[in-house]
Each structure stands twice: as C-alpha cells, then as structure tokens.
N, C-alpha and C positions, 0 to 999 in steps of 0.2 A: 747663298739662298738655298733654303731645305726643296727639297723635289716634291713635287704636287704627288699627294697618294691617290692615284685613281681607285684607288678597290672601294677609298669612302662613300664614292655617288658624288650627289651636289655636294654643294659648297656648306649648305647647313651642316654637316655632319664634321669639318675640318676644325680643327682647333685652329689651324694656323692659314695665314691669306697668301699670298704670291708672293710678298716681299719678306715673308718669315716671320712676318709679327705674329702675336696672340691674339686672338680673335676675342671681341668684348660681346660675354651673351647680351641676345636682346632681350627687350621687356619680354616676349614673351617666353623664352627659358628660363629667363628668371622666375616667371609667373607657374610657370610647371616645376622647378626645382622648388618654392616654396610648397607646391603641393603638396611633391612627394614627401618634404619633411614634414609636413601636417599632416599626411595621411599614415608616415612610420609613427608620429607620435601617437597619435590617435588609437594606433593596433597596439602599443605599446601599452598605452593606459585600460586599452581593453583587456589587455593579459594581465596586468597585475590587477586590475576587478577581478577576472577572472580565479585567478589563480588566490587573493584575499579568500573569496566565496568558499571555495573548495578543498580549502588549507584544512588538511587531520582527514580528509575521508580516504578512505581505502580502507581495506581488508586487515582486522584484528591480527595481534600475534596469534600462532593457533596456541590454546592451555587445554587441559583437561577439564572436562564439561564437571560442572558441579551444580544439583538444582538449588534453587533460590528456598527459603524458608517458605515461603506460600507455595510454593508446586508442592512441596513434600504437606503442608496441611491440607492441600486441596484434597491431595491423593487416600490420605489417612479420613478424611470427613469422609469421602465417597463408600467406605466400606460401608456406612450407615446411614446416611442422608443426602439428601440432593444438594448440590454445591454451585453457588453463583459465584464464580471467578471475576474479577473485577483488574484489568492492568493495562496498562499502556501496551501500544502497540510496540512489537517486536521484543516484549519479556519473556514471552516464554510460556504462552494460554497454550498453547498446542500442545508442547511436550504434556501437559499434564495428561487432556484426551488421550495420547497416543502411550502413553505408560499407562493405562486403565485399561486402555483399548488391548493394549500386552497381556495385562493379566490375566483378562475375558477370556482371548483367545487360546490364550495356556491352559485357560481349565476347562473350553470348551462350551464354553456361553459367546453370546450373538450380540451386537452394538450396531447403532444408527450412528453417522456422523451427516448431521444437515447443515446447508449453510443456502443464502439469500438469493445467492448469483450463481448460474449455471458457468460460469468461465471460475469461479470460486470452487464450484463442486468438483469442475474438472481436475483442474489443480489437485484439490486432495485428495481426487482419487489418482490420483498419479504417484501423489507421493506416500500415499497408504500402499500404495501397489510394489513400489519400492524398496519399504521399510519391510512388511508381513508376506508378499509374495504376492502374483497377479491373483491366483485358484483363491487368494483368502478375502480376496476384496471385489464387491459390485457393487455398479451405480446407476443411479435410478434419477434420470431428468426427463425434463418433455421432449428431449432430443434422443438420449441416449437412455436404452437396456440391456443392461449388460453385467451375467454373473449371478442375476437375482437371488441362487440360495445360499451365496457365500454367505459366511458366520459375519464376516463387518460387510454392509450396506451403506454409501456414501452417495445423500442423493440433495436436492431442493428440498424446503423446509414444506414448501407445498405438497408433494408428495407425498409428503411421510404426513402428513395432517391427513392428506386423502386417502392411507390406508387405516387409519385412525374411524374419518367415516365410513368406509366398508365396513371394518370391522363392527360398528355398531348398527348396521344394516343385516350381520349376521356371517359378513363375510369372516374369513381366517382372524384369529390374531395378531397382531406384529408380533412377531418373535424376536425379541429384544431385551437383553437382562440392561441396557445403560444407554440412552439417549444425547448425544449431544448438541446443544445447540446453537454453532457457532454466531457469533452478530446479535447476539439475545437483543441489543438494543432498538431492533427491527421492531420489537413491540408498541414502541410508540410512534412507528411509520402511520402515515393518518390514510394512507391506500392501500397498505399491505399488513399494517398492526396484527389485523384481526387473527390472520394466520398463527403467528404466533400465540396470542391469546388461547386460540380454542386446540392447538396442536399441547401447550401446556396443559388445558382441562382435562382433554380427553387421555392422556397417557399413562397408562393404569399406573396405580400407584408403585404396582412390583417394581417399577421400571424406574432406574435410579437418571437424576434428570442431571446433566453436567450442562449450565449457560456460562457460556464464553463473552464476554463483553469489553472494548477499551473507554465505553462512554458513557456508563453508567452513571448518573450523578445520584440519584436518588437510589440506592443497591439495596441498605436494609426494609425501604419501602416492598419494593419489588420482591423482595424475598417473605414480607409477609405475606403479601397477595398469594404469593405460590402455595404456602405454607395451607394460608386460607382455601385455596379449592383444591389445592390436591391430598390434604390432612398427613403431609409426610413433612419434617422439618425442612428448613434450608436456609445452611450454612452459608455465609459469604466470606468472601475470601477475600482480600485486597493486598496489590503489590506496595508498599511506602516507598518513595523518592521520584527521583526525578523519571521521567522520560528514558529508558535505557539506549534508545537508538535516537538522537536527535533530528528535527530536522530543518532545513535552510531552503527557503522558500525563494523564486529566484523568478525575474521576467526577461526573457529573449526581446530585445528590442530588433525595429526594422533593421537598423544600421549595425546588427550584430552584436551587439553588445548585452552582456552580462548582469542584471542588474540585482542587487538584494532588494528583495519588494518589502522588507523592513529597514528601517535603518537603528543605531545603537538605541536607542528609545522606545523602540517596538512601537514605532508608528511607519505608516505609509511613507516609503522613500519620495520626497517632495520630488525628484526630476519624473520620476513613475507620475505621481499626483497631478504635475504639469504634463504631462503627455495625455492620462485623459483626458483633464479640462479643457485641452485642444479639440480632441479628436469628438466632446460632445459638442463645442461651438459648431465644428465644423459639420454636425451630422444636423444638428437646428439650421444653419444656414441650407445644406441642402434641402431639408424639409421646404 
C-alpha cells in the first residue's frame, strides 16, 4: 500500500485513496477539465483568427527610395501652375510638398504648409522640423506660436485664410512664393467647406497653390473651379492602381477575439452582423 502524501492537503487533490487505487474524477472535474479544453481551444482558434488577419504586415525590405511617375510630374507642373495632386493614402502626396518645399528653401523663398487638424499640423511641423532644421520652420495654430518669421510656416488652414483677411483689410502680405493645402477635400465639408473655398479665392495669384487630396472624386471638376477664380491653370495629378498601403479592417469583440469586419465577399462578417442585431434587441427591450 503507497503512503498517504501529506504535503497534498485533502483528499481532493490525491490521485490515489488508502488502499492504493486510482481515484475516478468526479463529475465535477470532469466538468472543469472539459472547460479547460474548451477554453485552450477557443484561444487557439482566437490565434489562428488572429494571426489569418495580420499575415504579411510588418515592415518592408528597406530598397532605395525611387519617386513614382506622378511625384516627378507634380513637381515639374508646379514650376508653372498650381497642381491638384490626387492619390491614395500612403503614396507619397507629401514627399511631393516637401521636395518643392526643398527647392523654395534653397533659393530662399518662403512656403505655407496647412492642414485641417491641429494634432495634423503638429505632426508636420515636427516632421518639417526634422527634415529642414527647427530655425527653418514655424507654426501657427489657435494653440501654438511659434517661429512666425521662418521661410516655411506650418499652420491650420484657418489661419492662414485669416491672414488672407488681414491682408485685404490692409494688413502685411502673406509672404509666400507656394501654398500647400493638405486634405483639399475639406472643401466640401458642409461646416468647415467655406474655409477652404475663400482661403483658395483670396491667394494672390503669385502664389503657386500645391492641394493634397486621397478623395477626390470629382478632381478635374475642382480644378476648373480653381482655374475659374483664381485665373492661374491647374494641373491635376493622379496616382493609377491600387491602394499602395492596404488596409484590414478588424472588430475586438467582448470575449477578446479578433474579428475581420469584412468577410471574402466584402460584405459584413455575419457573426459581427449577429452581434449587433442582438445588442439593438436588447437596447429596444431596455427602452
């Protein structure tokens, strides 16, 4: 007969009883070891979701940068004309700006870079600061002043509209040989549109107009209009193909899971579909 292990505690914890036999679990170990296998499988099936979803992302081989055919025409149209850039997000709208913004600087002429969102403006003036040096760059929001007679100025699109109305009030000039205006597609914001409208009127013509856009649908429209009030041409630009950075749209459920909120058919993942259709029952019953 085996010796009783005291170190176990009770009796639950013994495989084996007094006379040496094997102890037969009860229903309810049973009912807990099937858990745990339903609970391994469960994380199981959540990691290969997960890991499906996020298959191929990470960080590019590094290559040597080469620009795309449309940055190099954007760049060559802007000697002459104002240029509506048109491309999907993460092509490559900025390098164009920031090589114009290069050559400004090298010969000693002055550039606006505006954009929608004061956490947007911050950003670029970060990364202008970066690229050209802090002394070459200031920014101009309702929060922050800072830098105002650097040669590049990186502010709200607001702003720079409202040095636009001084100036025709008699105040200073904007002193600016190239304008840029990140988000152009703001124009047809139905509360904030206007801005852009009357920031494109009023910007003397000297002033070469570079709009950044990824949503443009109607671009040669918008580029007559421009054309039409500010009587300087504009050139549009556009990237052809796909999407260069893709993206995988995904929903964190309660129970931790992973889910693709499309499915192969690019419609609604039906267990997602059935998850709200619940959660509206259950918001009418509260009512």
């Amino acid at each position: 007969m085996r010796p009783r292990d005291k170190s176990r505690g009770s009796s639950r914890g013994r495989r084996f009883d007094e006379r040496g036999r094997r102890r037969r679990p009860t229903e309810q170990q049973k009912g807990a070891n099937k858990s745990e296998a339903f609970d391994d499988s469960k994380a199981l099936s959540r990691l290969r979701e997960a890991r499906q979803l996020l298959a191929g992302i990470g960080s590019p081989t590094p290559q040597p940068f080469r620009p795309d055919a449309f940055q190099l025409e954007a760049l060559a149209a802007l000697e002459f004309e104002d240029v509506l850039v048109t491309a999907p997000t993460g092509s490559g709208k900025t390098w164009i700006a920031r090589e114009e913004i290069r050559r400004l600087l090298e010969a000693g002429s002055r550039a606006w870079y505006t954009t929608p969102l004061k956490a947007l403006t911050n950003s670029k003036y970060q990364e202008f600061a970066d690229e050209f040096g802090p002394a070459q760059v200031g920014i101009l929001t309702g929060d922050r002043k800072e830098n105002t007679d650097a040669p590049l100025i990186v502010g709200t699109t607001e702003i720079f509209r409202n040095q636009l109305f001084d100036s025709l009030r008699g105040g200073s000039d904007v002193d600016a040989d190239l304008v840029v205006l990140d988000e152009a597609h703001y124009l047809a914001d139905e509360d904030r549109g206007h801005v852009w409208e009357e920031a494109i009127i009023l910007t003397p013509p000297r002033i070469r107009l570079l709009l950044l856009s990824a949503t443009i649908g109607n671009a040669d429209q918008f580029a007559g209009w421009i054309e039409e009030v500010r009587g300087v041409r504009c050139k549009v630009v556009t990237r052809p193909g796909a999407r260069p950075v893709p993206l995988r749209a995904a929903m964190l459920l309660p129970d931790k899971r992973l889910l693709p909120l499309l499915n192969e058919h690019g419609k609604l993942n039906p267990e997602i579909a059935a998850l709200l259709g619940s959660q509206k029952e259950k918001g009418k019953r509260q009512r």
